[in-house]
C-alpha positions as CSV (number, residue, x, y, z in Angstrom):
1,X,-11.1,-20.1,2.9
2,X,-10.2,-16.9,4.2
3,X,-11.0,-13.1,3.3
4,X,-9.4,-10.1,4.5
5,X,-8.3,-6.1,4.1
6,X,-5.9,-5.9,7.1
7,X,-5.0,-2.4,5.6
8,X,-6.8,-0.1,3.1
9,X,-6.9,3.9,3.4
10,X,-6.3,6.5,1.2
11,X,-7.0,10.4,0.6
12,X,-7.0,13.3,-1.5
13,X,-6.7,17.0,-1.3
14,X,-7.3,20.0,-3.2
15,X,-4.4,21.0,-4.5
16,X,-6.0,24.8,-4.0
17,X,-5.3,24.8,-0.6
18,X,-1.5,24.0,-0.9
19,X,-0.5,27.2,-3.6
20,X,1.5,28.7,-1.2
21,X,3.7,25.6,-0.6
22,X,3.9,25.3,-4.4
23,X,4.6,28.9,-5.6
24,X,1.5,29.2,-6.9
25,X,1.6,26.0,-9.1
26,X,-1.6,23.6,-9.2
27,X,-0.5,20.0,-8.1
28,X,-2.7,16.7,-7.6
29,X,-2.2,15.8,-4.0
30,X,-3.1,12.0,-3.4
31,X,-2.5,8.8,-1.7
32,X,-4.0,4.9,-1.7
33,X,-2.2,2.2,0.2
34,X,-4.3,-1.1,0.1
35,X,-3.5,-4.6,1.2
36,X,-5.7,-8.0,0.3
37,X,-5.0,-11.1,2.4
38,X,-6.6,-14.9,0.8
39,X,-5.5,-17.9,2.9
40,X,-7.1,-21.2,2.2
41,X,-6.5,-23.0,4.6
42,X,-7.1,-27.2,6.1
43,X,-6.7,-28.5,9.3
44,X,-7.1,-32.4,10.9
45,X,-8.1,-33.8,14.3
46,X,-5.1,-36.1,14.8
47,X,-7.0,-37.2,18.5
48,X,-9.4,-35.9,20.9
49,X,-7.1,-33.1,22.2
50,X,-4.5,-32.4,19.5
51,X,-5.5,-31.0,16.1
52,X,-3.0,-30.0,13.4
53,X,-3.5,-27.0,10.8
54,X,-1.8,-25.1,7.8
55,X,-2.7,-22.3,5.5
56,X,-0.8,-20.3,3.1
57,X,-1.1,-16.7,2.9
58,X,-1.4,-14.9,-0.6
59,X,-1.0,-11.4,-0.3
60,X,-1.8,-8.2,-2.6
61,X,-0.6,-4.9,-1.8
62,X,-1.1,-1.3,-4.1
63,X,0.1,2.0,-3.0
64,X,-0.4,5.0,-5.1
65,X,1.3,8.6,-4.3
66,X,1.0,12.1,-6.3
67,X,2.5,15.4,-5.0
68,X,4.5,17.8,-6.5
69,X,8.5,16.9,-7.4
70,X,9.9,19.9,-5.5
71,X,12.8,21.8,-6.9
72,X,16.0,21.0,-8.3
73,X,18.8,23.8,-7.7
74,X,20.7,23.9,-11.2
75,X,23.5,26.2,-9.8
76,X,22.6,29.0,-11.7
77,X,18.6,28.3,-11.8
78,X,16.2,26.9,-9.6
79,X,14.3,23.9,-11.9
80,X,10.6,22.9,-10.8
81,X,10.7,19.2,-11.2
82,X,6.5,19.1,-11.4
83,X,4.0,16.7,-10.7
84,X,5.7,13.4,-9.0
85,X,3.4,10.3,-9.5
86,X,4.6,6.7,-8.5
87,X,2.4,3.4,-8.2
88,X,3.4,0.1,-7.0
89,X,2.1,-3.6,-6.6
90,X,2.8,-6.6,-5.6
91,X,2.2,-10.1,-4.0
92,X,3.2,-11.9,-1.3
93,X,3.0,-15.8,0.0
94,X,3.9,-17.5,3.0
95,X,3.3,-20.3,5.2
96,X,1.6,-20.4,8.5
97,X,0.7,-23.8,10.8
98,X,-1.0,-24.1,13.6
99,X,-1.7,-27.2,16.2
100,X,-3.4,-27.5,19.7
């Protein structure tokens, strides 16, 4: 059975230190992205020089974003669209085989 975070990384920042790019407004500024990898896994020794192998790879990934929306030009107004937040998952399988 195998383990592993091939990818994981995230970071905030203070949504003070961005006011001028937001026209004053306070926004969350944020992102996650995060990947889990489990693969069990067999293998056999067909001979004294050839074994055979096969795992399958189960997957998780998350990614999280927040920032602010931007603007929307309305023609005769300018709109502030506000905070944007989006968050996703999902899995992911496959096979993989080995021999040598």
């Amino acid at each position: 059975m195998g383990f592993s975070t091939p990818s994981g990384l995230g970071t905030m920042w203070s949504g003070t230190d961005f006011l001028a790019l937001t026209g004053g407004t306070l926004y969350d500024w944020s992102s996650k992205v995060g990947v889990l990898s489990i693969s069990p896994m067999v293998a056999v020794k067909l001979g004294p020089a050839i074994s055979l192998g096969a795992t399958i790879n189960v997957n998780y990934g998350s990614f999280a974003l927040m920032q602010p929306g931007g603007t929307a030009d309305l023609g005769e107004a300018t709109v502030d669209l506000g905070q944007y937040d989006e968050n996703m998952n999902g899995w992911g399988f496959g096979p993989r085989s080995a021999s040598s």
